[in-house]
N, C-alpha and C positions, 0 to 999 in steps of 0.2 A: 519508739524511735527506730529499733531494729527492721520492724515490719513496715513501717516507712522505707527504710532504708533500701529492703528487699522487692518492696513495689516498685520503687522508684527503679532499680535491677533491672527485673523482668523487662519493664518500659520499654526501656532501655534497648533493651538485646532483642525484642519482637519490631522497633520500630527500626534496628540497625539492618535485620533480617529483612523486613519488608522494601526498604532502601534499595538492599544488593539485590533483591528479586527484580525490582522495577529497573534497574539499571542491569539488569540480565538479560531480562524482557526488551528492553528498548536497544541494547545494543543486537540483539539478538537479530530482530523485525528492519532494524537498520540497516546490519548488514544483508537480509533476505532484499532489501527494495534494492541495494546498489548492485549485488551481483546479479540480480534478475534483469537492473538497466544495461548493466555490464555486456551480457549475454546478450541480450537483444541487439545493443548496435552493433555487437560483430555479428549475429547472426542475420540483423537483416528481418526477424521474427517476432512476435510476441513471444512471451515469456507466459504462459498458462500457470500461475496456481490457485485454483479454485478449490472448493471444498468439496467433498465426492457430492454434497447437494444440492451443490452449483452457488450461484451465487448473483447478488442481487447489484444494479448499479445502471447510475446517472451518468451518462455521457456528457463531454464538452463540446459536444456538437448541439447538444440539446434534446428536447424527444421527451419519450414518455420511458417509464422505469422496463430495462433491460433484464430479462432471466440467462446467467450466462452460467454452461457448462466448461468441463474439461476437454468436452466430445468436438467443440467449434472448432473447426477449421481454422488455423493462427491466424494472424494478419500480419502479412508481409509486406514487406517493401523493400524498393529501389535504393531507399536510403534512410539510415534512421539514426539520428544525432539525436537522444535525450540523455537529461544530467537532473536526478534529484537533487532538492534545495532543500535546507533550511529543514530537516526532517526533525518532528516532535513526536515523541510516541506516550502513551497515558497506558500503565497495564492494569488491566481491571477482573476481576475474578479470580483473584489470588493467583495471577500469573497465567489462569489460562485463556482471556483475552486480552487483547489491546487495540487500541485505535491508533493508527497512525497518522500525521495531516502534514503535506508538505507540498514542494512547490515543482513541477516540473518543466526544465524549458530546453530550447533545441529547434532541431527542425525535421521536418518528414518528409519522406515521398512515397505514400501507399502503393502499391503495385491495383493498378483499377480507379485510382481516386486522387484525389487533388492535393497539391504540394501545399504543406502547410511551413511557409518559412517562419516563423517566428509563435513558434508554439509556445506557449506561456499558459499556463495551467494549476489550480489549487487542486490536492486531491485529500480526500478523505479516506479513509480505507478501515475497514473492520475485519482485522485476523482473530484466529480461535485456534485451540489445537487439536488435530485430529489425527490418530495414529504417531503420534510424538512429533507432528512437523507444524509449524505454521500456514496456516493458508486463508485467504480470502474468502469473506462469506457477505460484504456489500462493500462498495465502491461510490463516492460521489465525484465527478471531476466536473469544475468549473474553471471557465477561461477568466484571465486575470486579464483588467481594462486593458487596452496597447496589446495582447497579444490575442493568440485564434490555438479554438478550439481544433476537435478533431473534423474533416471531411465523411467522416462514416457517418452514419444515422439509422443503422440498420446490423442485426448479425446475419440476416441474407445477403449472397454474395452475387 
């Protein structure tokens, strides 16, 4: 009954551990998306974090699969209104990945490219950690029905 008792223990205290990791992880990746949207509609900027070996991703403009660096030249705009939704984060490799998938809406005006009023958007996204920070290593972004993707289709400018 003892060694019952002390398995049952263990259980216990690896799966409380496991818990606060993922809810470490998840607030962690959550607050990285909202200050990075943050940062961008006052700056006006993309917000870059990429993994130093770049990073893999589906547009919601559509297209064929994108190689993106740190080295891109940002994409700017006139005006940039985005607000993450509904953010769900999954941490996977004992904390040092996680998938994040949520929803983003707003509106744009690219500097070179076409006003998207009512941006509506799922995205996927795959972080890892590298040198102790979070950062993107694939992307999937799909437009959700009633709303529009992005005007880019290209990282040439």
């Amino acid at each position: 009954m003892k060694i019952v008792l002390n398995i049952f223990t263990i259980i216990l205290v690896l799966s409380s551990y496991a818990f606060s990791q993922t809810n470490n992880v998840s607030a962690e990746i959550t607050a990285l998306i909202l200050e990075g949207q943050r940062i961008a509609n006052e700056s006006n900027e993309q917000v870059l974090n990429y993994s130093e070996q770049g990073a893999l991703e589906f547009w919601s403009s559509g297209g064929l699969l994108h190689k993106i660096t740190n080295e891109l030249q940002v994409d700017r705009y006139h005006d940039l209104n985005i607000q993450a939704k509904h953010i769900e984060v999954l941490s996977i490799a004992d904390g040092q990945a996680a998938v994040a998938m949520y929803y983003n809406e707003g509106s744009m005006k690219p500097i070179n490219g076409a006003a998207v009023s009512h941006y509506l958007t799922r995205i996927t996204q795959v972080f890892v950690k590298e040198n102790d920070k979070w950062v993107v290593v694939a992307s999937h972004f799909s437009p959700v029905t009633g709303g529009s993707g992005t005007s880019q289709s290209s990282v040439e400018n």
